[in-house]
Structure formats: structure tokens, C-alpha cells
C-alpha positions as CSV (number, residue, x, y, z in Angstrom):
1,X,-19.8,3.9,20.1
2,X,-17.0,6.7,20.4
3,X,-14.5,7.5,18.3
4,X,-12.1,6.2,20.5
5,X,-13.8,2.6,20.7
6,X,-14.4,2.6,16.9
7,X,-10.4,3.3,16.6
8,X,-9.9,0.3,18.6
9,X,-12.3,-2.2,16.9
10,X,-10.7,-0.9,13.6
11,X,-7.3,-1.6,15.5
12,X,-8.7,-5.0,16.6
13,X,-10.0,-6.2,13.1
14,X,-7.2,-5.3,11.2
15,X,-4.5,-7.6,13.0
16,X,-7.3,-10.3,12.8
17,X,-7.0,-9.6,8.9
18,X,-2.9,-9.9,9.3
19,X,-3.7,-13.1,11.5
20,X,-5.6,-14.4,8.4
21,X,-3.2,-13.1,5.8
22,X,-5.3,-10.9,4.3
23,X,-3.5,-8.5,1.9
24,X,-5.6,-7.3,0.3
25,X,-7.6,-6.0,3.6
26,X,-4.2,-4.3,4.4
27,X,-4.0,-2.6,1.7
28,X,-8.0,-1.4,1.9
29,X,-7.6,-0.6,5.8
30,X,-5.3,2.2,4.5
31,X,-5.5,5.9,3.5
32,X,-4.3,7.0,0.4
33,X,-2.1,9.0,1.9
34,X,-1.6,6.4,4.6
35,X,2.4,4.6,5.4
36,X,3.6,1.4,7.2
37,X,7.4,2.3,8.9
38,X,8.8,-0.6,10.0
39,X,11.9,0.9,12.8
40,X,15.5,-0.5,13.1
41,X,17.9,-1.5,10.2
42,X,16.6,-4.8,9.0
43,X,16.2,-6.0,5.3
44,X,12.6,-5.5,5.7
45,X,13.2,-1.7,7.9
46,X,11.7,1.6,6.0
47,X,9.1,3.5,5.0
48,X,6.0,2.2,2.8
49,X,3.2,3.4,1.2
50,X,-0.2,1.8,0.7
51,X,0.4,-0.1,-2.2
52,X,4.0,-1.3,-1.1
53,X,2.7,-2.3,2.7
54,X,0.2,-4.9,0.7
55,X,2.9,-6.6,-1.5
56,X,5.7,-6.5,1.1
57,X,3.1,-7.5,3.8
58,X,2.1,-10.2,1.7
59,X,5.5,-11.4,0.8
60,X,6.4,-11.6,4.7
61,X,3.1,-13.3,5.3
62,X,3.3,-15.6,2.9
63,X,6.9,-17.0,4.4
64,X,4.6,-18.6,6.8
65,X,2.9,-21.3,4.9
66,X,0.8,-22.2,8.3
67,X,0.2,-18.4,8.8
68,X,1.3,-16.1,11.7
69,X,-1.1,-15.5,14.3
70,X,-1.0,-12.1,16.4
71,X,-2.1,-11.6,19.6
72,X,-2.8,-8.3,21.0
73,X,-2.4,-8.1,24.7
74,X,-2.9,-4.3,25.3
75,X,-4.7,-1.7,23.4
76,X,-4.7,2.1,24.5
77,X,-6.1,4.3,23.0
78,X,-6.7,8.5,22.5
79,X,-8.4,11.0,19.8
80,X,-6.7,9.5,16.7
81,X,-4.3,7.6,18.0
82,X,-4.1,3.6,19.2
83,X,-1.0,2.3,20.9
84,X,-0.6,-1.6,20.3
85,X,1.2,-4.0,22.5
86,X,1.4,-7.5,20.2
87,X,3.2,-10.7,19.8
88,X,2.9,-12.7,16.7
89,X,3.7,-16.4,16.9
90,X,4.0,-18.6,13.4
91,X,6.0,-21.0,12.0
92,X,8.5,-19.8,9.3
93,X,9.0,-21.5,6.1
94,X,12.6,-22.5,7.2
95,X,11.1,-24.9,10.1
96,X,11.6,-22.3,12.5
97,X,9.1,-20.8,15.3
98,X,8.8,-17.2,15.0
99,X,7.6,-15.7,18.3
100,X,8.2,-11.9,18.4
101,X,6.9,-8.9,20.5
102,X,5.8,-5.6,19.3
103,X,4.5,-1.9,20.4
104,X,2.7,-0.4,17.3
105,X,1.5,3.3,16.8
106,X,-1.4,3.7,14.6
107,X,-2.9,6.9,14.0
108,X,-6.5,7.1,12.0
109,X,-8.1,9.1,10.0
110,X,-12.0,8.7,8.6
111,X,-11.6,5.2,9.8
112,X,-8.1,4.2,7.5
113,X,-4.5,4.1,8.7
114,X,-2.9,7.2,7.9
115,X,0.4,6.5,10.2
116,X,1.7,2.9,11.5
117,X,4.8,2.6,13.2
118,X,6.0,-1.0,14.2
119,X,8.8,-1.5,16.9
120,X,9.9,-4.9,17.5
121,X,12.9,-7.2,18.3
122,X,14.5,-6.5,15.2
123,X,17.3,-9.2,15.8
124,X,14.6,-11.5,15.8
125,X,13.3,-10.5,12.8
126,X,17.3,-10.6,11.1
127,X,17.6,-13.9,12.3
128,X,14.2,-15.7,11.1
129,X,12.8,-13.6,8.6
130,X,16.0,-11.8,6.8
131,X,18.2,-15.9,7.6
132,X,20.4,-13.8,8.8
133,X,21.2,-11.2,6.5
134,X,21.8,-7.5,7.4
135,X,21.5,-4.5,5.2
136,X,25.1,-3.0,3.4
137,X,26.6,-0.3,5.0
């Protein structure tokens, strides 16, 4: 197996272990060194670190008490790098369905995340996740 296909099976059995709402295999699947940056300017928008993508990650998944399933439709995938076209479907602990797309950029390194960027309808996410609430300004 290449590097490149090892990258994407990594890729692949990581949002299986989100789909199962693993934390604690989040947390493992990343470097030391490694961040989650969630884009846009939602409660849950920033920068994390390792430890901080586990306990967030597991706060978020854990507002889905019949877990959130993701589905990836399209992998690509270069050197270090994995692109990561997604949708997650779940229902929230308000009642809700929560049914939103994303385009994710991980970049590996000795087989841990070192880089993950997540794009996705952040309005969505406002609506559902944050009920609405938006950060100061």
C-alpha cells in the first residue's frame, strides 16, 4: 500500500471513529503537535490543539444522543495531504435533524493528523448546534 492510500484509509477510519463517537480515538489519531481549525465565526469556530479537539469534539458529539453519522462522498488525495468532501446527518438533542456538508483538509504526518481544517455551512451549524447564538463582537 502507498503512502497516499495509507493517508486515505487513515482518513477513512477516523470519520468512522467520529461516526461512532469516539473521543478518545480523536484525540489518539493526532500528533502532538497536531490542531483541529474549525473556519467561519461560530461559537464552536477556532483553533484547537489535541487535547482540546477530544473534549470539544466530544461535547459536540455528545449533543447527539443517537449519534451523528458522516458520510464521505469524495476523497482525494496527494503526498501528505487528503482533501475530504463529507456530510454528516444526526439528530440533535433539541429534536432537530442536523444534515450539514463539509470540505476538510487533513494533512499527515507518521500516520497522525498534524493539520485539519473543516469548512462547512456555518449557518447551519449557528442554527442547530450554537440554538442560535453568535459570538460578541
Amino acid at each position: 500500500m502507498t503512502e497516499v492510500e495509507r493517508n486515505k484509509q487513515f482518513v477513512r477510519d477516523f470519520f468512522a471513529a467520529l461516526s461512532r463517537g469516539d473521543a478518545r480515538a480523536m484525540h489518539d489519531a493526532y500528533a502532538e503537535d497536531g490542531y483541529c481549525q474549525t473556519m467561519g465565526s461560530t461559537l464552536i469556530s477556532g483553533k484547537y490543539n489535541r487535547t482540546q479537539v477530544a473534549q470539544i469534539g466530544g461535547q459536540i458529539l455528545g449533543a447527539f444522543p443517537n449519534g451523528i453519522r458522516f458520510e464521505i462522498h469524495h476523497l482525494t488525495a496527494e503526498d501528505d495531504r487528503v482533501a475530504v468532501e463529507a456530510e454528516s446527518f444526526g439528530e440533535h438533542i433539541s429534536g432537530r435533524q442536523y444534515n450539514n456538508k463539509y470540505h476538510f483538509f487533513v494533512r499527515l504526518r507518521d500516520g497522525k493528523i498534524v493539520e485539519f481544517k473543516e469548512y462547512m455551512d456555518t449557518e447551519l451549524v449557528t442554527e442547530i448546534i450554537c440554538d442560535g447564538q453568535r459570538p460578541a463582537r
